[in-house]
PDB file of N, CA, C and O in Angstrom:
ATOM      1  N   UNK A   1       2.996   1.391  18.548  1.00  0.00           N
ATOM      2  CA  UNK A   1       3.039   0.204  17.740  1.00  0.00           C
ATOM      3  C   UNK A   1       3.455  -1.000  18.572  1.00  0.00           C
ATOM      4  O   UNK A   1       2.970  -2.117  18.398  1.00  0.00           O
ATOM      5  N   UNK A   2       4.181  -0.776  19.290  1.00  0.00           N
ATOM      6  CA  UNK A   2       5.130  -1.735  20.660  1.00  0.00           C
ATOM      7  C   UNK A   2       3.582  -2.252  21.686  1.00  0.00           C
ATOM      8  O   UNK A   2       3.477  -3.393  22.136  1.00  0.00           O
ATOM      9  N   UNK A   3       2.699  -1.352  21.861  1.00  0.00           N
ATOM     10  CA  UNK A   3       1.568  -1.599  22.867  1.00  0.00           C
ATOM     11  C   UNK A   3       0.353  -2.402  21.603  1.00  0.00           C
ATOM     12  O   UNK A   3      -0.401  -3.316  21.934  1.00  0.00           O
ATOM     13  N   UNK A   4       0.392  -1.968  20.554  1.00  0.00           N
ATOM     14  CA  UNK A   4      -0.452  -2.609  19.483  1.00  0.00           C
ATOM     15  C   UNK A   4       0.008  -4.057  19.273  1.00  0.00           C
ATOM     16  O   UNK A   4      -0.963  -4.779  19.050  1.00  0.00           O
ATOM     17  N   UNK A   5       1.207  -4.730  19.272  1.00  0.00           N
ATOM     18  CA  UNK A   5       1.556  -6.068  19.338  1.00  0.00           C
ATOM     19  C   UNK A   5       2.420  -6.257  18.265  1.00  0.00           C
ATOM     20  O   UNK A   5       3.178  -7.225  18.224  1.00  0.00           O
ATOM     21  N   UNK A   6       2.348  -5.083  17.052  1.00  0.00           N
ATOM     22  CA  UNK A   6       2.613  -5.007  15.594  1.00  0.00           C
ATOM     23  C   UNK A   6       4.057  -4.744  15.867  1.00  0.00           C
ATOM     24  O   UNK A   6       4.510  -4.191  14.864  1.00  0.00           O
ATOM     25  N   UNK A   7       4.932  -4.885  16.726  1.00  0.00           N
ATOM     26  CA  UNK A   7       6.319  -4.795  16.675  1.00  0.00           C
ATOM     27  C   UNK A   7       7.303  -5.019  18.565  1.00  0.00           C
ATOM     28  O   UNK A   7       7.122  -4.483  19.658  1.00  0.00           O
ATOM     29  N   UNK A   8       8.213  -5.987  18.095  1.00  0.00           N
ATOM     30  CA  UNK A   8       8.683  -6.267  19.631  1.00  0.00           C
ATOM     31  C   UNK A   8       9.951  -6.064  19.435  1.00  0.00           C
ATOM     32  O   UNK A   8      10.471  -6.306  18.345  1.00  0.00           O
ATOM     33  N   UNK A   9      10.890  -5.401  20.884  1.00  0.00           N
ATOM     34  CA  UNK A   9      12.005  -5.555  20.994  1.00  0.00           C
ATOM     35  C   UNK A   9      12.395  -6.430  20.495  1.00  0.00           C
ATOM     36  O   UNK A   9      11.538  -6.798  19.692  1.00  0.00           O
ATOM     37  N   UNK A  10      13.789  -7.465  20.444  1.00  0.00           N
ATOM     38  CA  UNK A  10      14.742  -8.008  19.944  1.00  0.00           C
ATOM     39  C   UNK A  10      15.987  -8.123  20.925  1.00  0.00           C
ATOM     40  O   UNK A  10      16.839  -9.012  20.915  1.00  0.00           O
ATOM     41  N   UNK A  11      15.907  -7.073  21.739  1.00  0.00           N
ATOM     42  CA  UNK A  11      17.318  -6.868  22.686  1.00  0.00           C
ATOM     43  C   UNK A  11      16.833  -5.517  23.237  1.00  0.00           C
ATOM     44  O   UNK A  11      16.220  -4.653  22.609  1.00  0.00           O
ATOM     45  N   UNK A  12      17.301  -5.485  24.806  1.00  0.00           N
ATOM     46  CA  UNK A  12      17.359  -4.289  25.677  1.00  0.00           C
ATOM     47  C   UNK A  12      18.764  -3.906  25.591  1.00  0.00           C
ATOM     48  O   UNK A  12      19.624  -4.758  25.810  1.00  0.00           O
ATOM     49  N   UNK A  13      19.140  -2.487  25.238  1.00  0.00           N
ATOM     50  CA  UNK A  13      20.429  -2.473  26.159  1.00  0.00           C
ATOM     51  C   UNK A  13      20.515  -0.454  27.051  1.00  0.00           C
ATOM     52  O   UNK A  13      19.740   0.501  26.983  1.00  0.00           O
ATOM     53  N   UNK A  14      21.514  -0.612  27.585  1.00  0.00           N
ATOM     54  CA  UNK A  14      21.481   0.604  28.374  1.00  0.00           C
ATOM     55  C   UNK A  14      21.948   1.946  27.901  1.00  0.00           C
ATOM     56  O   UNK A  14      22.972   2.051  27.225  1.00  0.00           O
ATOM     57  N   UNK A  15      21.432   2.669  28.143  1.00  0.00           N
ATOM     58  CA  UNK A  15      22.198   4.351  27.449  1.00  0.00           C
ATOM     59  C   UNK A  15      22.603   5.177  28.430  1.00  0.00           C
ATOM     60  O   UNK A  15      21.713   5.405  29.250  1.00  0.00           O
ATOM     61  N   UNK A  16      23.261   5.514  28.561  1.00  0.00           N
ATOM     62  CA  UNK A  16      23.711   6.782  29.131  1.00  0.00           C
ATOM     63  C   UNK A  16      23.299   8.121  29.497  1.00  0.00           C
ATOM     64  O   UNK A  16      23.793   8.790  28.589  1.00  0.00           O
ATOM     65  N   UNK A  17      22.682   8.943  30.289  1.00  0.00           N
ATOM     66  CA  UNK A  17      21.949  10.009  30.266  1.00  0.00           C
ATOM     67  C   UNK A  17      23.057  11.182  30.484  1.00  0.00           C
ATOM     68  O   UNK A  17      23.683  10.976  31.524  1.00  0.00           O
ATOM     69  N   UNK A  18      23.373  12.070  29.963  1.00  0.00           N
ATOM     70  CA  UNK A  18      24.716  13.273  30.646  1.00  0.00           C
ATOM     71  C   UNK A  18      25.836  12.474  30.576  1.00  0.00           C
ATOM     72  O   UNK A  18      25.944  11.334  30.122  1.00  0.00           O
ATOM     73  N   UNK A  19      26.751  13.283  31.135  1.00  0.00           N
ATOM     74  CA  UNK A  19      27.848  12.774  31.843  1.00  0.00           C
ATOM     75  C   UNK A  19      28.240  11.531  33.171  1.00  0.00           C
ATOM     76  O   UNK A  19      29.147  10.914  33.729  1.00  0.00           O
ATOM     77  N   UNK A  20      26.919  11.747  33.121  1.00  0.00           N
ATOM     78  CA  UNK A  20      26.907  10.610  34.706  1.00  0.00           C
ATOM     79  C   UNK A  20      26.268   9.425  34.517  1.00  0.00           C
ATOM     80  O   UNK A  20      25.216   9.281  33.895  1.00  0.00           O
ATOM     81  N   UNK A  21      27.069   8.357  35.194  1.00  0.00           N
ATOM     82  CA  UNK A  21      27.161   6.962  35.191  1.00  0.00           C
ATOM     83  C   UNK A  21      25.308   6.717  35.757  1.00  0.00           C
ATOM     84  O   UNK A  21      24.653   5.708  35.497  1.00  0.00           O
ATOM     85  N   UNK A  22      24.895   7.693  36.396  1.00  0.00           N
ATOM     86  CA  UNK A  22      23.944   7.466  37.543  1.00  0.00           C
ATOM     87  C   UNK A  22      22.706   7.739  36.318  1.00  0.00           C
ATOM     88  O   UNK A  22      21.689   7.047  36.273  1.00  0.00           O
ATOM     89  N   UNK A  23      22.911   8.540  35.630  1.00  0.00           N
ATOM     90  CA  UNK A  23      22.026   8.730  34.812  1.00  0.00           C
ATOM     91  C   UNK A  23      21.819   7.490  33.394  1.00  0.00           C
ATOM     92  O   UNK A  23      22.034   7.848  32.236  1.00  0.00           O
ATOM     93  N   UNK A  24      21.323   5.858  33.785  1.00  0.00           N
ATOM     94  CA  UNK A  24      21.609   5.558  32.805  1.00  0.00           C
ATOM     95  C   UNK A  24      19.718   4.632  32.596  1.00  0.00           C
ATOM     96  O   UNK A  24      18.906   4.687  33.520  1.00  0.00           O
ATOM     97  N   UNK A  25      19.566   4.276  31.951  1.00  0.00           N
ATOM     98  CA  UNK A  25      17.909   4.109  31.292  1.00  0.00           C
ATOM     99  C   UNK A  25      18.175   2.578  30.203  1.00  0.00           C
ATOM    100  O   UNK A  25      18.759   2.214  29.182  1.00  0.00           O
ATOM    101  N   UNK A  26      17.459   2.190  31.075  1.00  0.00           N
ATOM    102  CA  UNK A  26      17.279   0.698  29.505  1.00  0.00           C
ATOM    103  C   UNK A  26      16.753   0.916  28.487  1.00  0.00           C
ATOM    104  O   UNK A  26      15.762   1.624  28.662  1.00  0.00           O
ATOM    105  N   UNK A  27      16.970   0.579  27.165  1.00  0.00           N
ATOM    106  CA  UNK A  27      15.823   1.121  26.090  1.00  0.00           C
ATOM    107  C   UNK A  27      15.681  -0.389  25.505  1.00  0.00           C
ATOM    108  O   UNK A  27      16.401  -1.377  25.651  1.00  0.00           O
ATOM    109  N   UNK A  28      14.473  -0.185  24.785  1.00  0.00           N
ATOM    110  CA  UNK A  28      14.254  -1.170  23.555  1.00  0.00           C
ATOM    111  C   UNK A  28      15.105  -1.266  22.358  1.00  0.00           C
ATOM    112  O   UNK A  28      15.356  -0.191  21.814  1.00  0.00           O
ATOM    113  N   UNK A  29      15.574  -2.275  21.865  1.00  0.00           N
ATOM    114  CA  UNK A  29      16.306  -2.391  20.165  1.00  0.00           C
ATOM    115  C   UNK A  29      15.250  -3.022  19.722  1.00  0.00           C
ATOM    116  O   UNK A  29      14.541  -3.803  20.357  1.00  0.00           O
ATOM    117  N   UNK A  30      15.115  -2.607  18.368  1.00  0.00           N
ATOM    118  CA  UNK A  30      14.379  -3.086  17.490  1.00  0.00           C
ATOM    119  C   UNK A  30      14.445  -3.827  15.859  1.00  0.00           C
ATOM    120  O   UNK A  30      14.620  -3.039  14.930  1.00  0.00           O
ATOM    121  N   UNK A  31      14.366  -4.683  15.668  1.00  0.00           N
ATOM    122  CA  UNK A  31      15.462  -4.631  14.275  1.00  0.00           C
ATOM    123  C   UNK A  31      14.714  -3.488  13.212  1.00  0.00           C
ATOM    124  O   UNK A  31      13.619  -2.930  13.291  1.00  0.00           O
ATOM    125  N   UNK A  32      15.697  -3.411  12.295  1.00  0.00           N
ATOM    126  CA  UNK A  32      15.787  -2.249  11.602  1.00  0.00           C
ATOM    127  C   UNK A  32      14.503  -2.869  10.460  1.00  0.00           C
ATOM    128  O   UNK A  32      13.556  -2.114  10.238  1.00  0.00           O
ATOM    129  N   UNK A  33      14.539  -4.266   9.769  1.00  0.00           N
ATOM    130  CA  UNK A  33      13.673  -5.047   8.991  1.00  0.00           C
ATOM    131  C   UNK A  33      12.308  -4.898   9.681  1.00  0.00           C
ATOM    132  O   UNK A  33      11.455  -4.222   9.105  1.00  0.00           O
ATOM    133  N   UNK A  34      12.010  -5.503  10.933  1.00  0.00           N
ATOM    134  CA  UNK A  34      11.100  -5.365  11.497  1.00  0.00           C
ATOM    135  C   UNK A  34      10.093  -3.950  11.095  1.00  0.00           C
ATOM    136  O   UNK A  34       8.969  -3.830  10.608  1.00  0.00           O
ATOM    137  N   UNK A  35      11.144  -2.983  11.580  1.00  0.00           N
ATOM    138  CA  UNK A  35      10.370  -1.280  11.282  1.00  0.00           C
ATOM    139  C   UNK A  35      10.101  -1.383   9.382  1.00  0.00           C
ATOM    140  O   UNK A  35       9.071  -1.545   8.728  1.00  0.00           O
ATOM    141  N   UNK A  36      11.299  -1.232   9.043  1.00  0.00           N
ATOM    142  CA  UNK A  36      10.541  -1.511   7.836  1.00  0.00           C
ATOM    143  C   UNK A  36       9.172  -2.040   6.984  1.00  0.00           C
ATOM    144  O   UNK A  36       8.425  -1.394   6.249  1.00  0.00           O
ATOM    145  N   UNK A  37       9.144  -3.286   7.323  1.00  0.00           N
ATOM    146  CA  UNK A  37       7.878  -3.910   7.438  1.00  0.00           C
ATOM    147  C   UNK A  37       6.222  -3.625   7.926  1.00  0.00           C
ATOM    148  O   UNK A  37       5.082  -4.069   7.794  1.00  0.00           O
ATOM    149  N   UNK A  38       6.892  -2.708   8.483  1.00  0.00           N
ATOM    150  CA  UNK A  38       5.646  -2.073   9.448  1.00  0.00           C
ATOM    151  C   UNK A  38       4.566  -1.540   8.593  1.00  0.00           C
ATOM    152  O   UNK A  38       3.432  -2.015   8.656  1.00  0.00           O
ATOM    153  N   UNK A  39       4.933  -0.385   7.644  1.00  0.00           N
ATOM    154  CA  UNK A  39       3.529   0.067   6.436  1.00  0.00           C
ATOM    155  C   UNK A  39       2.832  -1.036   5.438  1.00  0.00           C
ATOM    156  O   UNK A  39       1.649  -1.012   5.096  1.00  0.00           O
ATOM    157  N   UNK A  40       3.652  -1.849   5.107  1.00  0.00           N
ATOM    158  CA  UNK A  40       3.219  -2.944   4.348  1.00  0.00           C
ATOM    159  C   UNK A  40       2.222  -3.974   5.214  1.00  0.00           C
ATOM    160  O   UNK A  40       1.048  -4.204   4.924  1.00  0.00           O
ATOM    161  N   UNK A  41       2.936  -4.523   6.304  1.00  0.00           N
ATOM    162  CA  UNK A  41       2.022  -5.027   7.276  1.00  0.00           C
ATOM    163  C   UNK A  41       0.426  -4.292   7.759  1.00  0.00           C
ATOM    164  O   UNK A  41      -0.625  -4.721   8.234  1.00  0.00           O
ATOM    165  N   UNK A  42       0.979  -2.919   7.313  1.00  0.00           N
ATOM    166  CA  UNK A  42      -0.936  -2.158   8.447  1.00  0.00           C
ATOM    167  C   UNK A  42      -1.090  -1.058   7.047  1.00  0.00           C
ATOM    168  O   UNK A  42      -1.176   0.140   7.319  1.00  0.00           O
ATOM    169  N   UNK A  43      -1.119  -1.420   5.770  1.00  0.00           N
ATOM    170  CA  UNK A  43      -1.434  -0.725   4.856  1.00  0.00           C
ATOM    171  C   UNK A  43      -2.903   0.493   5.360  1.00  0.00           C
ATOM    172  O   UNK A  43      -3.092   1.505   4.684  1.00  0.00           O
ATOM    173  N   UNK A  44      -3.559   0.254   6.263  1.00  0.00           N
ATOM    174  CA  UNK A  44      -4.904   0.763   6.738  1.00  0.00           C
ATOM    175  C   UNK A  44      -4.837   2.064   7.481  1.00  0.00           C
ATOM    176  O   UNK A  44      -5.788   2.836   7.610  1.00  0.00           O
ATOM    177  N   UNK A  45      -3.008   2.328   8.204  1.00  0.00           N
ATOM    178  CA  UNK A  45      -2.145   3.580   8.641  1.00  0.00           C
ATOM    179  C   UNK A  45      -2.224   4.555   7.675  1.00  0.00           C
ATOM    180  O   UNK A  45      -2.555   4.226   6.536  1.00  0.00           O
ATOM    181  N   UNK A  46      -1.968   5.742   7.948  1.00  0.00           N
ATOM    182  CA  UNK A  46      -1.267   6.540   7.587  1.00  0.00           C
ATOM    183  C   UNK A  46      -0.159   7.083   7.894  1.00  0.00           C
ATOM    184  O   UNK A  46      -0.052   7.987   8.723  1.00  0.00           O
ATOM    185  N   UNK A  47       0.740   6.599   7.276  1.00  0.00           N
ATOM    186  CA  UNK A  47       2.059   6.452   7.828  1.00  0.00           C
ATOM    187  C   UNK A  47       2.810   8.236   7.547  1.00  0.00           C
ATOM    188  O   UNK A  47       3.509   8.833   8.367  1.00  0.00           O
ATOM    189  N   UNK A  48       2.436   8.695   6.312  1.00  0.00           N
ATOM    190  CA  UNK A  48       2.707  10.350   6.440  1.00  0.00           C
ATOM    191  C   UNK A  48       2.259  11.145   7.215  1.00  0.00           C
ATOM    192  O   UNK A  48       2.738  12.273   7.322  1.00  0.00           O
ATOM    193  N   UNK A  49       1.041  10.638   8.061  1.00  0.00           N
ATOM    194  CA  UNK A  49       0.521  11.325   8.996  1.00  0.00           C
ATOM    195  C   UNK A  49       1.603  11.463  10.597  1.00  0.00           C
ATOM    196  O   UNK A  49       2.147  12.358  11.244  1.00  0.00           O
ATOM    197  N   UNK A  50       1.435   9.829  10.655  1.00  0.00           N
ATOM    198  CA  UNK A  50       2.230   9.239  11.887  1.00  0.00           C
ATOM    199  C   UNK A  50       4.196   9.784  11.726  1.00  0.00           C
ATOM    200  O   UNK A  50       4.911   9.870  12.724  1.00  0.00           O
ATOM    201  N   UNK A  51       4.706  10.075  10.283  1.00  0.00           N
ATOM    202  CA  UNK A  51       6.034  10.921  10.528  1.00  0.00           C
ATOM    203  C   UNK A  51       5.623  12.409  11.070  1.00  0.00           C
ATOM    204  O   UNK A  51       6.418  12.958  11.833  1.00  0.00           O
ATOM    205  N   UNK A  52       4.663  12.948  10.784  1.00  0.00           N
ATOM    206  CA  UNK A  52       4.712  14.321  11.114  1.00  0.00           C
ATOM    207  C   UNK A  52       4.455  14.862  12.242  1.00  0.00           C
ATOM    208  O   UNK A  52       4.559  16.062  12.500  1.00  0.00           O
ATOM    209  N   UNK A  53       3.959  13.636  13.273  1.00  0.00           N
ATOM    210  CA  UNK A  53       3.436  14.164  14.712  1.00  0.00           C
ATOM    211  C   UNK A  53       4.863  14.827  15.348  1.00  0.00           C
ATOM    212  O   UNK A  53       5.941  14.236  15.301  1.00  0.00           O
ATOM    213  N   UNK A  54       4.686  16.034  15.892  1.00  0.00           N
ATOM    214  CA  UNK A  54       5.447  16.698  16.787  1.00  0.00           C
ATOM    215  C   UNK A  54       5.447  15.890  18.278  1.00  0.00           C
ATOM    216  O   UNK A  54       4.480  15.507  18.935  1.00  0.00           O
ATOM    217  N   UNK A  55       7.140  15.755  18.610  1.00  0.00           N
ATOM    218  CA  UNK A  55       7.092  15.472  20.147  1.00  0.00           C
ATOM    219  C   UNK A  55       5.930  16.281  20.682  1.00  0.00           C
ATOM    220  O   UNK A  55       5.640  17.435  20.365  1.00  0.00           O
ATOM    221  N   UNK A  56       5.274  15.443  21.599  1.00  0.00           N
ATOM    222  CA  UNK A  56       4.406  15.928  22.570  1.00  0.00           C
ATOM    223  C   UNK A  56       3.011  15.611  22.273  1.00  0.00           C
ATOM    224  O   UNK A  56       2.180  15.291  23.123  1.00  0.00           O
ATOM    225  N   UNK A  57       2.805  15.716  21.024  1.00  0.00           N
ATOM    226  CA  UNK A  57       1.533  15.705  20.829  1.00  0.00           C
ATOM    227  C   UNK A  57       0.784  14.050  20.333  1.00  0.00           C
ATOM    228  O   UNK A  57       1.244  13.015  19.852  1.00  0.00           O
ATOM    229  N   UNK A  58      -0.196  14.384  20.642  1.00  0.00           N
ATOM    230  CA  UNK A  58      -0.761  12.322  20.682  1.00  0.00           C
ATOM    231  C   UNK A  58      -1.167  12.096  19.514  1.00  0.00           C
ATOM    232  O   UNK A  58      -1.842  12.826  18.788  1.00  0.00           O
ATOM    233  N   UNK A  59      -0.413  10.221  19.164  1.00  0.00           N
ATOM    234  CA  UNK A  59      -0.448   9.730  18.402  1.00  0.00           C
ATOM    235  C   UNK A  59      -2.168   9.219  17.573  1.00  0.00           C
ATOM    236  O   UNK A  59      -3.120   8.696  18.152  1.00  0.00           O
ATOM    237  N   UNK A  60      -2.081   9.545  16.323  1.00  0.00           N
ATOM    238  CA  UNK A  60      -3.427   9.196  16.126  1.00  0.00           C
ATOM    239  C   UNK A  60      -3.902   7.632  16.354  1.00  0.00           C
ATOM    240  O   UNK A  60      -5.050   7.238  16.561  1.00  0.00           O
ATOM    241  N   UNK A  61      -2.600   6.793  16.251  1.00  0.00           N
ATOM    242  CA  UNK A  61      -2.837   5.625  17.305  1.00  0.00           C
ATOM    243  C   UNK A  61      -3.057   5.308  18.219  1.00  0.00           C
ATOM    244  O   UNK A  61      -2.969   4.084  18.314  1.00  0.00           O
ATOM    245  N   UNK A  62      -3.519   6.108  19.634  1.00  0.00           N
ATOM    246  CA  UNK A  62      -3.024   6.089  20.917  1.00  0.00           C
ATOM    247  C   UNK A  62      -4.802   5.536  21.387  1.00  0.00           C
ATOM    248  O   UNK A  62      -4.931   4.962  22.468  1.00  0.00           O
ATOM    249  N   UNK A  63      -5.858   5.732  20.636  1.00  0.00           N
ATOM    250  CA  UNK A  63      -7.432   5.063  20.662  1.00  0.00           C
ATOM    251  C   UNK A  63      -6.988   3.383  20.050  1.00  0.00           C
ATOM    252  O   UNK A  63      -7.847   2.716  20.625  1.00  0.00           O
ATOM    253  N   UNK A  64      -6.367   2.644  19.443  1.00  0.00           N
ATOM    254  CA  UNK A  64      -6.316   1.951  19.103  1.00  0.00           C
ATOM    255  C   UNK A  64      -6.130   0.715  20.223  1.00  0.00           C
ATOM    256  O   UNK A  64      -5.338   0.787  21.163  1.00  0.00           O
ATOM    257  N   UNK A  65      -7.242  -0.744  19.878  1.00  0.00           N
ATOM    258  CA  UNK A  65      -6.914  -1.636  20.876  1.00  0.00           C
ATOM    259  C   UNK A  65      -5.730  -2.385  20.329  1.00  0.00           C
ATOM    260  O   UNK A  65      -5.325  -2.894  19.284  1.00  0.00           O
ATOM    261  N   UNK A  66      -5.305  -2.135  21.882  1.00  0.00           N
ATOM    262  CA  UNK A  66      -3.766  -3.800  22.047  1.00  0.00           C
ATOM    263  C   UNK A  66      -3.808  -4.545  21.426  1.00  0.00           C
ATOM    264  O   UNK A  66      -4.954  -4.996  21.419  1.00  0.00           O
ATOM    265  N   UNK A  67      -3.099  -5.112  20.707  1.00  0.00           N
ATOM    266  CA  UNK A  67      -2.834  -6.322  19.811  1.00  0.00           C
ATOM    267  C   UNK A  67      -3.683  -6.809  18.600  1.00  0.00           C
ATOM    268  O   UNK A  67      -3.566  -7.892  18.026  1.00  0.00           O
ATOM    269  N   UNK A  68      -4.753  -5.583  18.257  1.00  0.00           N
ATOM    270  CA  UNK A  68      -5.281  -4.968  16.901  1.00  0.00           C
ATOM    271  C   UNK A  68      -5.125  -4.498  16.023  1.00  0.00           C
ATOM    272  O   UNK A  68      -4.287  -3.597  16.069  1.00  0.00           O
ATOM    273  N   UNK A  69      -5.919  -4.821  14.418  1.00  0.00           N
ATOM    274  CA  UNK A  69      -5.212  -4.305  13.533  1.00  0.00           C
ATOM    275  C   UNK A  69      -6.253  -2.820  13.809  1.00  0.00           C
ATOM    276  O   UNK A  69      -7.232  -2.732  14.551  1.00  0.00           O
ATOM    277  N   UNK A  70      -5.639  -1.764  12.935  1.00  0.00           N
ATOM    278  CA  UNK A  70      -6.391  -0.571  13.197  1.00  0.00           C
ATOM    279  C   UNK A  70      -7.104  -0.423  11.978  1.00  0.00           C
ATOM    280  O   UNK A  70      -6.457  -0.864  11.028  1.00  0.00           O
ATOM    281  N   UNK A  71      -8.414   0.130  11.619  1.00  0.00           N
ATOM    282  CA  UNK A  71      -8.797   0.137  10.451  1.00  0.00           C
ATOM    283  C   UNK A  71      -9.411   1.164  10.139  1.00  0.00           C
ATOM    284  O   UNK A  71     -10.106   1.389   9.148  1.00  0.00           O
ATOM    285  N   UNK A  72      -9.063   2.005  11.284  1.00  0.00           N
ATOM    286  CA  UNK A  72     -10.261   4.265  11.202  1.00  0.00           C
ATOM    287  C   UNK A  72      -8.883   4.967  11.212  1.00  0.00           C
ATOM    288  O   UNK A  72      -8.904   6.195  11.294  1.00  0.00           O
ATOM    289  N   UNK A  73      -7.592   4.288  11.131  1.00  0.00           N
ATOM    290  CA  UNK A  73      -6.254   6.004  11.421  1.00  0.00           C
ATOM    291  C   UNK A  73      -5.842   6.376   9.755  1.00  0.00           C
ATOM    292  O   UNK A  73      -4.891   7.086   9.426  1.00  0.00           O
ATOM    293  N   UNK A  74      -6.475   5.940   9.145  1.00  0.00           N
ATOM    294  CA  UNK A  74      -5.811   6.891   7.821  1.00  0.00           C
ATOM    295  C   UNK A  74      -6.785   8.141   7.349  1.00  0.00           C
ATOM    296  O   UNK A  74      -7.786   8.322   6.656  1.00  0.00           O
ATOM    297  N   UNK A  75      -5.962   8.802   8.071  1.00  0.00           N
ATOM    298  CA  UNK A  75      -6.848  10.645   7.283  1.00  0.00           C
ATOM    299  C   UNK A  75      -7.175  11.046   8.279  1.00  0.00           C
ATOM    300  O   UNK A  75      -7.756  12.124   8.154  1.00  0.00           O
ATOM    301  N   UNK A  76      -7.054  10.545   9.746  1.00  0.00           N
ATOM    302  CA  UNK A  76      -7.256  10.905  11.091  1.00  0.00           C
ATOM    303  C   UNK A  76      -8.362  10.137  12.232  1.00  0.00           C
ATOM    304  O   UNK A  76      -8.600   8.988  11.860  1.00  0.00           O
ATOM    305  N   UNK A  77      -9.002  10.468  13.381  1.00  0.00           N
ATOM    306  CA  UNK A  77      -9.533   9.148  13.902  1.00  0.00           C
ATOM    307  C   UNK A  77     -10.849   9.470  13.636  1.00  0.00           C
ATOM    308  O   UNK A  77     -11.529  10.495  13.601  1.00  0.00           O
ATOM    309  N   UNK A  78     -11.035   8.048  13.424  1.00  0.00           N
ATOM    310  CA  UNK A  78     -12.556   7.681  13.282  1.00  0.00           C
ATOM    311  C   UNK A  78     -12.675   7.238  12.050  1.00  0.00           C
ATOM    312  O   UNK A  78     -11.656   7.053  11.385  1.00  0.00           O
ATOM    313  N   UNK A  79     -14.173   6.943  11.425  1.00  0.00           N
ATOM    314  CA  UNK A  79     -14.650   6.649  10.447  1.00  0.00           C
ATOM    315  C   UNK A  79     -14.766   7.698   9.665  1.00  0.00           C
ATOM    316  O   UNK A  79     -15.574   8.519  10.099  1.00  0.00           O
ATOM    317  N   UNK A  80     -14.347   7.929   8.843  1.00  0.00           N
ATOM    318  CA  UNK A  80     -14.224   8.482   7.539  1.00  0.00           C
ATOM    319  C   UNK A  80     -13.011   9.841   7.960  1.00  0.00           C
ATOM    320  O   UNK A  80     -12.501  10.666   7.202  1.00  0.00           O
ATOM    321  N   UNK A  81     -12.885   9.709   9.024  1.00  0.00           N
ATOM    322  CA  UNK A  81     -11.574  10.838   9.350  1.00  0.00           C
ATOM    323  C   UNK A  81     -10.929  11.195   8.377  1.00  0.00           C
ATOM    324  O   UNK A  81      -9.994  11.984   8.513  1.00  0.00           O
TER     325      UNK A  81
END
Protein backbone atom coordinates (compact mmCIF):
# COMPACT_ATOMS: atom_id res chain seq x y z
CA UNK A 1 0.00 0.00 0.00
CA UNK A 2 3.24 2.26 1.02
CA UNK A 3 4.64 1.45 -2.85
CA UNK A 4 0.87 2.10 -4.24
CA UNK A 5 1.05 5.88 -2.91
CA UNK A 6 -2.34 5.06 -0.90
CA UNK A 7 -0.49 5.53 2.47
CA UNK A 8 2.86 7.38 3.83
CA UNK A 9 4.92 7.28 6.85
CA UNK A 10 4.40 10.21 9.26
CA UNK A 11 7.67 9.54 11.34
CA UNK A 12 10.67 6.98 11.21
CA UNK A 13 11.86 5.76 14.38
CA UNK A 14 14.34 2.91 15.47
CA UNK A 15 13.70 -0.63 17.04
CA UNK A 16 15.74 -2.76 18.57
CA UNK A 17 16.57 -6.27 17.22
CA UNK A 18 17.63 -8.97 20.39
CA UNK A 19 19.46 -7.91 23.05
CA UNK A 20 21.99 -5.99 21.13
CA UNK A 21 22.40 -2.36 20.61
CA UNK A 22 24.03 -3.47 17.11
CA UNK A 23 20.99 -5.04 16.08
CA UNK A 24 18.84 -1.98 15.54
CA UNK A 25 16.53 -1.22 12.05
CA UNK A 26 14.55 2.03 11.21
CA UNK A 27 10.91 1.38 10.63
CA UNK A 28 8.03 3.36 9.25
CA UNK A 29 5.12 4.97 11.73
CA UNK A 30 2.08 5.33 10.33
CA UNK A 31 -0.88 7.08 11.78
CA UNK A 32 -3.34 4.82 13.11
CA UNK A 33 -6.43 7.21 11.13
CA UNK A 34 -4.54 7.02 8.06
CA UNK A 35 -4.78 2.87 8.16
CA UNK A 36 -8.12 3.17 9.02
CA UNK A 37 -9.15 5.04 6.11
CA UNK A 38 -7.61 2.80 3.87
CA UNK A 39 -10.94 0.33 2.88
CA UNK A 40 -13.13 3.26 2.49
CA UNK A 41 -10.59 5.05 0.33
CA UNK A 42 -10.00 1.68 -2.24
CA UNK A 43 -13.56 0.21 -1.68
CA UNK A 44 -12.42 -1.91 -5.15
CA UNK A 45 -9.89 -4.19 -2.40
CA UNK A 46 -10.64 -6.92 -0.79
CA UNK A 47 -9.70 -6.23 2.34
CA UNK A 48 -10.79 -9.92 3.97
CA UNK A 49 -8.74 -11.31 1.50
CA UNK A 50 -5.61 -8.97 2.13
CA UNK A 51 -6.07 -9.91 6.38
CA UNK A 52 -5.68 -13.50 5.61
CA UNK A 53 -2.44 -13.62 3.58
CA UNK A 54 0.09 -15.76 5.52
CA UNK A 55 3.68 -14.28 6.15
CA UNK A 56 5.49 -15.25 3.13
CA UNK A 57 3.17 -15.54 0.71
CA UNK A 58 2.43 -12.64 -2.07
CA UNK A 59 0.19 -10.01 -1.75
CA UNK A 60 -2.68 -10.01 -4.22
CA UNK A 61 -1.51 -6.41 -4.56
CA UNK A 62 1.99 -6.93 -5.43
CA UNK A 63 0.76 -6.73 -9.79
CA UNK A 64 -0.61 -3.46 -8.95
CA UNK A 65 0.88 -0.06 -10.56
CA UNK A 66 2.63 2.64 -8.19
CA UNK A 67 0.57 5.31 -7.27
CA UNK A 68 -2.76 3.56 -8.74
CA UNK A 69 -6.01 2.95 -7.83
CA UNK A 70 -6.48 -0.93 -8.21
CA UNK A 71 -9.65 -2.05 -9.79
CA UNK A 72 -9.10 -6.38 -10.61
CA UNK A 73 -7.98 -7.35 -6.50
CA UNK A 74 -11.37 -8.11 -5.13
CA UNK A 75 -12.00 -11.98 -5.33
CA UNK A 76 -8.36 -12.35 -6.49
CA UNK A 77 -6.16 -11.07 -9.60
CA UNK A 78 -7.46 -10.18 -12.64
CA UNK A 79 -10.70 -9.53 -14.22
CA UNK A 80 -13.40 -11.22 -12.85
CA UNK A 81 -10.99 -13.07 -10.27
Amino acid sequence: MRRLGWIAPVAFGRVRLGTSGAGTVTVPRFAAGHIDELPAAHPDVDWEQLRTIRAGRPSPLRGAPSGQRVGSVRGGMGPGG
